[in-house]
C-alpha positions in Angstrom: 147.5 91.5 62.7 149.1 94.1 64.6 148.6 97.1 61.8 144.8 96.5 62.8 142.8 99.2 65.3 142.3 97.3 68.2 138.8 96.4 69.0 137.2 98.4 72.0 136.3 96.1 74.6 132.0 95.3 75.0 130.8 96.5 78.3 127.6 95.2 79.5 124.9 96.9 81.7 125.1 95.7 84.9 123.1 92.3 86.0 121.6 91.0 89.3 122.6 94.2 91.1 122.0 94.3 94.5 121.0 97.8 96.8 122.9 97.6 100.4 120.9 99.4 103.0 123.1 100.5 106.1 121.3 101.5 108.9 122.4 102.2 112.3 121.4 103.0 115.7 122.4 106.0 117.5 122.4 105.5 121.4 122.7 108.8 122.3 119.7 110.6 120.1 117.7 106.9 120.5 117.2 106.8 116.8 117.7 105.3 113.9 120.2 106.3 110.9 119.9 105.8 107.5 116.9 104.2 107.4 114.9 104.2 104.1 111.9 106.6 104.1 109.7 103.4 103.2 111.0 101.4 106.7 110.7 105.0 108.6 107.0 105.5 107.9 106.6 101.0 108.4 108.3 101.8 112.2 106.0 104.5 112.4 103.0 102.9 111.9 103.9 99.7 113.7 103.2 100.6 117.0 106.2 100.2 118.8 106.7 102.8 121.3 110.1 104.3 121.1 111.5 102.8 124.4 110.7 100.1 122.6 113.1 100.3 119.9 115.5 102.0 122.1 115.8 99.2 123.9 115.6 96.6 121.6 116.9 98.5 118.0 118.3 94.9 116.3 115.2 93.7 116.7 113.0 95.9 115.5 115.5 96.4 112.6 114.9 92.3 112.1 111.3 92.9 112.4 111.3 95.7 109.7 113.6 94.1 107.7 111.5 90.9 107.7 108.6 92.5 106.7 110.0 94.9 103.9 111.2 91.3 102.1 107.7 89.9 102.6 106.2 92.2 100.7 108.0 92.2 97.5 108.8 88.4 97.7 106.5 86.8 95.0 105.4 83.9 96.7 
């Protein structure tokens, strides 16, 4: 019927949502950017000098990673 008010559309609350982390490596300070205070103080306390990640910052960004998504995977 076209006399009717139209319905308002239902919006739903978002599902599965997902947080993006983007960090990056600055070569000329040798450190890291917009890393997460919780992977900041995990680097810290890792003992990996910061040659270290200078030289190597994927992997130490692999190796951080990798153990952030051990500890909140269930299993």
């Amino acid at each position: 019927d076209f006399l009717t008010t139209p319905k308002r559309p239902e919006i739903s609350t978002p599902y599965d949502p997902v947080h993006l982390t983007h960090v990056g490596f600055n070569s000329s300070t040798g450190e890291f950017t917009g890393l997460p205070k919780e992977w900041q103080q995990l680097l810290q306390e890792s003992g990996i000098s910061r040659l270290e990640q200078e030289r190597n910052p994927q992997a130490v960004m692999d190796i951080v990673k990798f153990y952030q998504e051990g500890r909140t995977d269930p299993w």
